[in-house]
Every structure is written in C-alpha cells, then in structure tokens.
C-alpha positions as CSV (number, residue, x, y, z in Angstrom):
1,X,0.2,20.9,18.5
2,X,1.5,24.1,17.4
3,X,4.7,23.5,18.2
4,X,5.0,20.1,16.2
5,X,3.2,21.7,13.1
6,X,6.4,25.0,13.6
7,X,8.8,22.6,14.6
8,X,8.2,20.9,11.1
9,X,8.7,23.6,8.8
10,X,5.0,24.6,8.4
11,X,2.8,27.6,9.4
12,X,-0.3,27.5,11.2
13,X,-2.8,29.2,9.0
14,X,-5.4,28.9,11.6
15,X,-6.5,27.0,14.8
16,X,-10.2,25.7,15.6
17,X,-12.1,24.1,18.7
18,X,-15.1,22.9,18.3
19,X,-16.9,20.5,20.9
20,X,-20.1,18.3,18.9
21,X,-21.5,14.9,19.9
22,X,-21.4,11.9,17.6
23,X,-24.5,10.4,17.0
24,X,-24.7,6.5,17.8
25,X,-27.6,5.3,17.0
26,X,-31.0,6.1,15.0
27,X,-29.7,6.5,11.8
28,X,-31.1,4.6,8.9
29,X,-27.7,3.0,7.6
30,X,-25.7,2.4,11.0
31,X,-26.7,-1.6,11.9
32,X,-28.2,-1.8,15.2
33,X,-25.4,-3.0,17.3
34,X,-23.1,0.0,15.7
35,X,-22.7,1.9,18.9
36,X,-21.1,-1.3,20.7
37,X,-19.7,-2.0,17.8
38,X,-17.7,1.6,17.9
39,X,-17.2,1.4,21.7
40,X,-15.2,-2.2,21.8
41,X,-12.7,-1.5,18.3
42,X,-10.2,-1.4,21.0
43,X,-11.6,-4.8,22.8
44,X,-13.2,-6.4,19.6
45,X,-10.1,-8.9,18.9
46,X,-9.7,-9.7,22.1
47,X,-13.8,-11.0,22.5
48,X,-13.4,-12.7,19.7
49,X,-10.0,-14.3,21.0
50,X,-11.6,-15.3,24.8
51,X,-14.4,-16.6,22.4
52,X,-12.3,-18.9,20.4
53,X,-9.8,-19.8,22.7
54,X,-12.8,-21.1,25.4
55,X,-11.4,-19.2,28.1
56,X,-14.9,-17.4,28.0
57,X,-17.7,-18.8,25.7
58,X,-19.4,-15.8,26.1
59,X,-17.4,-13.0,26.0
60,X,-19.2,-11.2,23.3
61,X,-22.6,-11.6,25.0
62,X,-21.2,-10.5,28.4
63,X,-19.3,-7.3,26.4
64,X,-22.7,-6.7,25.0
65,X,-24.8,-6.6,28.6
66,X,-21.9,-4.7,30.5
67,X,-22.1,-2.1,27.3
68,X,-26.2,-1.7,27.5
69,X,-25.7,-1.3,31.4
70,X,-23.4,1.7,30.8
71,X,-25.9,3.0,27.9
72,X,-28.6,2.7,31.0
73,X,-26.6,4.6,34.0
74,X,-26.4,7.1,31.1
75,X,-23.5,8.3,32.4
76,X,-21.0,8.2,28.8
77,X,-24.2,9.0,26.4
78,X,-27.1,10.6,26.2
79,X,-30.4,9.9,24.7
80,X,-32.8,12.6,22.7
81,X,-36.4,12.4,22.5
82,X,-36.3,10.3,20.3
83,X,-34.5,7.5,21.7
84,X,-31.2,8.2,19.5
85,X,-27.8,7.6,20.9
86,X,-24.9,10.4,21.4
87,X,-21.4,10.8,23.0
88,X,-20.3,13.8,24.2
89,X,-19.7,16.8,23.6
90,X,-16.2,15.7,22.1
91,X,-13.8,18.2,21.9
92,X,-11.7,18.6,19.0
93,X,-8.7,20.8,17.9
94,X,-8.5,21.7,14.1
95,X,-4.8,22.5,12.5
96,X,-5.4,23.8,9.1
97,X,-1.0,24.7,8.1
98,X,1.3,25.3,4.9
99,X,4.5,24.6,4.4
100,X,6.6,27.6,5.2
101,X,7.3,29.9,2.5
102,X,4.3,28.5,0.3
103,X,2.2,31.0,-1.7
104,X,-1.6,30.8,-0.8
105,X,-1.6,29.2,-4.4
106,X,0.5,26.3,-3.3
107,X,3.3,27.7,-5.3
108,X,6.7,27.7,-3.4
C-alpha cells in the first residue's frame, strides 16, 4: 500500500492497524435479515436470478438456511450475551497521505 500511495506522488503521513468486529445484528435500525443480507451482496443477484429463471424456486430460502447453519456452527461469527451478531476481528490498514510537496495547510 505504501508503495502505490509513493509511487503516486503522495507521502504517507501515517499508517494504522486496527482489528474491530462489525456488529450484525441487535441493533434497533438494521432489519432482521441484515446479516444475510450483508453476507450474500456478492450472491444476491444471482438468487434472485435462479429465482426467476426457475432453475431453483427456492434459492433464496435455501441461501437463507445454509446462512443460519453457518451462524449456528459459529465458526464465521460470534454471539455476545446478548444474543447480538459479530464478524471478526477484521483487520484493517489505515493510509492517511498528501500530495508531495503540500503544506500541512493544503497549500502547495
């Protein structure tokens, strides 16, 4: 990452890693399918597509019982005391640069 950010005329300022879980249930806005709803964006058309096109009626419901029998090995999330839903820890790496040669005021 460094090297793309240097490599691009720009200075690394400073460099974070943080790990933190992302909570997937329990909150008062999420709807209560949000955490399957998160974990197939990268599936979701094609459901709906196996849906519509008949090749599987029930794509959506069979997503939804594979997805609860992953949630129930609790293997990829964890559940607190109360019952509330979270992935990880996820590990992250924060870039905060400038462009080289720029003032701290943004100035060149």
């Amino acid at each position: 990452l460094e090297r793309l950010i240097e490599d691009n005329n720009m200075a690394v300022i400073k460099m974070d890693h943080k790990e933190f879980p992302f909570q997937l249930s329990g909150l008062d806005h999420q709807p209560p399918d949000f955490a399957f709803n998160v974990a197939t964006i990268p599936i979701h058309q094609n459901l709906l597509d196996l849906q519509k096109s008949g090749k599987n009626p029930k794509a959506l419901e069979e997503a939804h019982e594979a997805f609860k029998a992953l949630i129930d090995e609790g293997v990829l999330v964890h559940k607190d005391s109360s019952g509330h839903m979270f992935t990880g820890p996820n590990r992250f790496k924060l870039a905060i640069a400038r462009r080289q040669f720029e003032d701290a005021d943004g100035v060149l």
